[in-house]
C-alpha positions as CSV (number, residue, x, y, z in Angstrom):
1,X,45.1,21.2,-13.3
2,X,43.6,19.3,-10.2
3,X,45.2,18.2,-7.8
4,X,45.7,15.0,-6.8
5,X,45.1,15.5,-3.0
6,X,42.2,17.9,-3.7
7,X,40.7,14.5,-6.0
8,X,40.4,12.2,-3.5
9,X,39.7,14.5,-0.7
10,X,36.7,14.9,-3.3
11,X,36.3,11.2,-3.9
12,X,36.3,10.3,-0.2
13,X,33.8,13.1,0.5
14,X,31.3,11.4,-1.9
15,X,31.7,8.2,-0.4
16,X,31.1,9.1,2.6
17,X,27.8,11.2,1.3
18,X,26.8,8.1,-0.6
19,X,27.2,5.6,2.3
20,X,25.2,8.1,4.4
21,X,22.2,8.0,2.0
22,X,22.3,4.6,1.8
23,X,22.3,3.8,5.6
24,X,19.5,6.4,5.4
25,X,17.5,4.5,3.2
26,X,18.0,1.1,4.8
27,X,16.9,2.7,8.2
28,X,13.9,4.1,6.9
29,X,13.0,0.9,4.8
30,X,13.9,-1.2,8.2
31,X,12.2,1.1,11.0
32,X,9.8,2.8,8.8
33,X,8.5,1.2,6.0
34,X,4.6,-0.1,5.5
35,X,5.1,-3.5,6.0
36,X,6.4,-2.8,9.6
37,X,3.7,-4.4,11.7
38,X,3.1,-7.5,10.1
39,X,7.0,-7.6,10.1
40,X,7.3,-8.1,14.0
41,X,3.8,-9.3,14.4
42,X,3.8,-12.2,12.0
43,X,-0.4,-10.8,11.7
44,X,-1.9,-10.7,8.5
45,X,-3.0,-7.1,8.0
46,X,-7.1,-6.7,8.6
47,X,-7.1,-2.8,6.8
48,X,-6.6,-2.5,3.0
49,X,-7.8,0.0,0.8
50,X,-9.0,-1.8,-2.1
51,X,-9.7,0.9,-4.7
52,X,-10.2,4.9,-5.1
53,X,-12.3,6.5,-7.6
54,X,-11.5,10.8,-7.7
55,X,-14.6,12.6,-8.4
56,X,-13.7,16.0,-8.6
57,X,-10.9,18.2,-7.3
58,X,-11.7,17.2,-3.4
59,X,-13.6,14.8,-3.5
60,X,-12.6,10.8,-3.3
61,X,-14.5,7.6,-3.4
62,X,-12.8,4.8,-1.2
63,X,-13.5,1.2,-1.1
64,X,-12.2,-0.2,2.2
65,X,-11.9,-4.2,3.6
66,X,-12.1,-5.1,6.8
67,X,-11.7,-8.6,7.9
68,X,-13.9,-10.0,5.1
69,X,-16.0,-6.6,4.5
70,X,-15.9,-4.2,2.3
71,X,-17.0,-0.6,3.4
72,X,-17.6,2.7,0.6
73,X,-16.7,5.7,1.8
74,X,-16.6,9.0,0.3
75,X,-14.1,11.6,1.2
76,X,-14.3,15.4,0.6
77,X,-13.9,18.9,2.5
78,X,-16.7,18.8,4.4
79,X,-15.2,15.3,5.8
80,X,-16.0,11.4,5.1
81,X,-19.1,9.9,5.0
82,X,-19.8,6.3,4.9
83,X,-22.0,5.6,1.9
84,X,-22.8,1.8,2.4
85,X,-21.4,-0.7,4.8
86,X,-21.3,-4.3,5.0
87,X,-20.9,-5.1,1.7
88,X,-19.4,-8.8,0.3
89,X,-16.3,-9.3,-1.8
90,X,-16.1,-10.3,-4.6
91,X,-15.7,-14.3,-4.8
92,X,-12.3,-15.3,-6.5
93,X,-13.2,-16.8,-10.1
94,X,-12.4,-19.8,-9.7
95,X,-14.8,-20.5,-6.6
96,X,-17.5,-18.1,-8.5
97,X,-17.0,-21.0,-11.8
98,X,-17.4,-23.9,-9.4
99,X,-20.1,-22.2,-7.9
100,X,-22.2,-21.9,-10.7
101,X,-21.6,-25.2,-12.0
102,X,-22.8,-26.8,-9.1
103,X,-26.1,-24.5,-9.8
104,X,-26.6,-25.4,-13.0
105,X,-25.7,-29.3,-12.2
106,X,-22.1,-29.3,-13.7
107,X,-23.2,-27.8,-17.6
């Protein structure tokens, strides 16, 4: 049979190993985590990668925005090319539906 000083020797041991991952995690989520400029900046980020397209086995398709520009690039082994800059986004729907009814005179 166990012990009972041998089970919370165990018991203890685990706590202690569970506290430790969890003050881990908090660290990294606090000192580490994406969000970590805009935390202490109060900024609004001006880099997102919108969308990724794989083509083949090493070979990527990224759309990236800028500020209000959208950029394609396509990544592979031989490196990253940009494929067409400056391009628009997209207009939410709602300003794309007012849009065109002011075109076509509110129909």
């Amino acid at each position: 049979m166990i012990d009972s000083d041998l089970l919370l020797r165990f018991v203890l041991a685990l706590a202690v190993v569970l506290a430790l991952i969890a003050v881990t995690g908090w660290a990294g989520r606090r000192y580490m985590g994406a969000g970590r400029l805009t935390a202490f900046t109060g900024k609004r980020r001006r880099l997102a990668l919108v969308e990724t397209l794989q083509v083949d086995g090493r070979t990527r398709v990224l759309l990236v925005r800028r500020d209000a520009t959208e950029h394609l690039i396509i990544v592979g082994g031989a490196g990253a090319v940009v494929i067409e800059r400056g391009i628009a986004p997209p207009q939410p729907f709602a300003v794309a539906v007012d849009a065109a009814n002011a075109v076509n005179g509110g129909t």
